[in-house]
N, C-alpha and C positions, 0 to 999 in steps of 0.2 A: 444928839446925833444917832442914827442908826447905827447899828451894826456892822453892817459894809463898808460904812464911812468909816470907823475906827479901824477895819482890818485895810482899808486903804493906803490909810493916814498913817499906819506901824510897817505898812509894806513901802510906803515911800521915804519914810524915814530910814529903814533896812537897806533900801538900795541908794539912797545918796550917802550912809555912810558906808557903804560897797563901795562905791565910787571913788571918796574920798582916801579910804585909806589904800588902795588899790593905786591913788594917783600917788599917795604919800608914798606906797612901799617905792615904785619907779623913779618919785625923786634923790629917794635918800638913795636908792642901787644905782640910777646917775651921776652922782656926787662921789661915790665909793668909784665908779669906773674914770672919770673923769680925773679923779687924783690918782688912780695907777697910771692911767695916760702919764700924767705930769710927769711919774717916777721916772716910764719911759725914755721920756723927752728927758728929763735929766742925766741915764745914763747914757743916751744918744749923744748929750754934750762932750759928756766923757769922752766916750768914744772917738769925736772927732777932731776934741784934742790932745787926743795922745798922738797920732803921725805927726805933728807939728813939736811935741816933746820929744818923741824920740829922733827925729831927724839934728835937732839942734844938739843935744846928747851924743849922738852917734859921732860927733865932726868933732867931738875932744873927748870920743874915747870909745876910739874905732875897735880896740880891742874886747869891749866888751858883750861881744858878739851873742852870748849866752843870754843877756838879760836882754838884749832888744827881740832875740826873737820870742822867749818868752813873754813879753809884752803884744807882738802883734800877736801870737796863738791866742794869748788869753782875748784877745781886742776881737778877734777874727769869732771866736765861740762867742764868746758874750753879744756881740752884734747878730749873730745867727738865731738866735734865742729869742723867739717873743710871747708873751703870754695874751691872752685872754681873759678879763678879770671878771667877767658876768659870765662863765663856767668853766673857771679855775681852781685846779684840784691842788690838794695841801704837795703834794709830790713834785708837780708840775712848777710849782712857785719857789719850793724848795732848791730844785735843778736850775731853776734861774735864779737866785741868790746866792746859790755857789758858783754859777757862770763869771758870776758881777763880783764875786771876792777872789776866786784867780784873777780876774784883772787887777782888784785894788793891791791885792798880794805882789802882783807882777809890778804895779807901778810905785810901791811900796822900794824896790829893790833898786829901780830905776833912779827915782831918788836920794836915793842912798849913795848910790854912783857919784854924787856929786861932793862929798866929803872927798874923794881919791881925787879929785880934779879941783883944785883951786878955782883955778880961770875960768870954769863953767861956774863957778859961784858967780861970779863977777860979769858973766854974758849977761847983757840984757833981757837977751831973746827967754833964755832958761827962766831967770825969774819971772819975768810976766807970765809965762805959760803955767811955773809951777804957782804962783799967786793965783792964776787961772785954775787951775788943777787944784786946788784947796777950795779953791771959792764952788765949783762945780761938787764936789766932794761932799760939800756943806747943804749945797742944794737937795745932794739926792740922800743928804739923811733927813733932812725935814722933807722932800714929797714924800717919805716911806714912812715917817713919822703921821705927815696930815692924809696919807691914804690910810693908815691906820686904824685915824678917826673915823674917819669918812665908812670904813668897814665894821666897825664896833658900833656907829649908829644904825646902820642899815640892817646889819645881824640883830640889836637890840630890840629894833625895830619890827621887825618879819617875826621873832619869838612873844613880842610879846601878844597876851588876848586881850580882845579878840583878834588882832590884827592878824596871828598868825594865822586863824582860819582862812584869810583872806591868800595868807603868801601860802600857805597849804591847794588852796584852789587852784592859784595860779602859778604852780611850779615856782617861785621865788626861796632859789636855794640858799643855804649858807655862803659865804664869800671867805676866802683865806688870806689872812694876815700875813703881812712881811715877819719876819723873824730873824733874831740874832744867828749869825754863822755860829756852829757851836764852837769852832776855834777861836770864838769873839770871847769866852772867858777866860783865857790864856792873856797875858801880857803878850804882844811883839816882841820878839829876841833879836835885836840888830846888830850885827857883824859885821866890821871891814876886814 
């Protein structure tokens, strides 16, 4: 082979794997947005069964006038709050994981309320929602768990070489991680 034919044949090689790992970084940073979606949609579930918790709540224990509006404040922020996860800043993610732990905080209190009320144990209605509100609960720690993943591959992904020259080319930034509330090292202190 000539000369040119070998500087062809390392230049084509050079650009299919430009291509490849250029398709590879945008898979794996799809994958990482697609499971914050998910997270999303899991505190959106949240979200839209708590009016249906606190409604049933509120009709055996119309007094507790304190914890229901603290539950819609926190429900009202946390649903106002949405992030961006393909140029999302550690602060930015931060301020929405605290939005989302006033809420779990708020509905933490909420059912707590139900020890002072016998007969809300015994409603139907209460337990399917709060079996609901457990099982939602569950959800949004494993999509923040598998968006996790999906973030530590992508980040893994972009640093390493050569690839990263590639995510260096084309602006493909770091992505940030969900993170424990730092009041998550503390036990729960539950008072009636």
């Amino acid at each position: 082979m000539k000369k040119t034919s070998w500087i062809l044949v390392i230049v084509a090689i050079l650009a299919i794997w430009c291509v490849k790992a250029y398709n590879g970084l945008v898979g794996v940073q799809e994958d990482a947005t697609k499971a914050a979606a998910d997270v999303q949609s899991s505190y959106q579930r949240r979200a839209d069964l708590i009016p249906n918790l606190v409604e049933v709540v509120k009709g055996y224990a119309s007094h507790e006038k304190e914890t229901f509006e603290a539950v819609v404040s926190a429900r009202a922020k946390a649903t106002q709050m949405n992030i961006d996860p393909s140029n999302c800043t550690p602060e930015q993610l931060k301020q929405y994981q605290e939005a989302q732990g006033e809420l779990g905080a708020a509905l933490g209190r909420l059912i707590a309320i139900q020890e002072n009320y016998p007969e809300l144990k015994a409603n139907e209605n209460f337990r399917d929602l709060q079996v609901q509100l457990e099982g939602t609960e569950n959800r949004i720690n494993e999509a923040r768990n598998k968006f996790n993943e999906k973030v530590t591959d992508y980040n893994k992904r972009r640093r390493v070489f050569p690839t990263n020259l590639i995510a260096g080319l084309f602006n493909f930034e770091d992505m940030a991680k969900f993170e424990a509330d730092a009041s998550a090292q503390n036990a729960p202190k539950v008072k009636f």
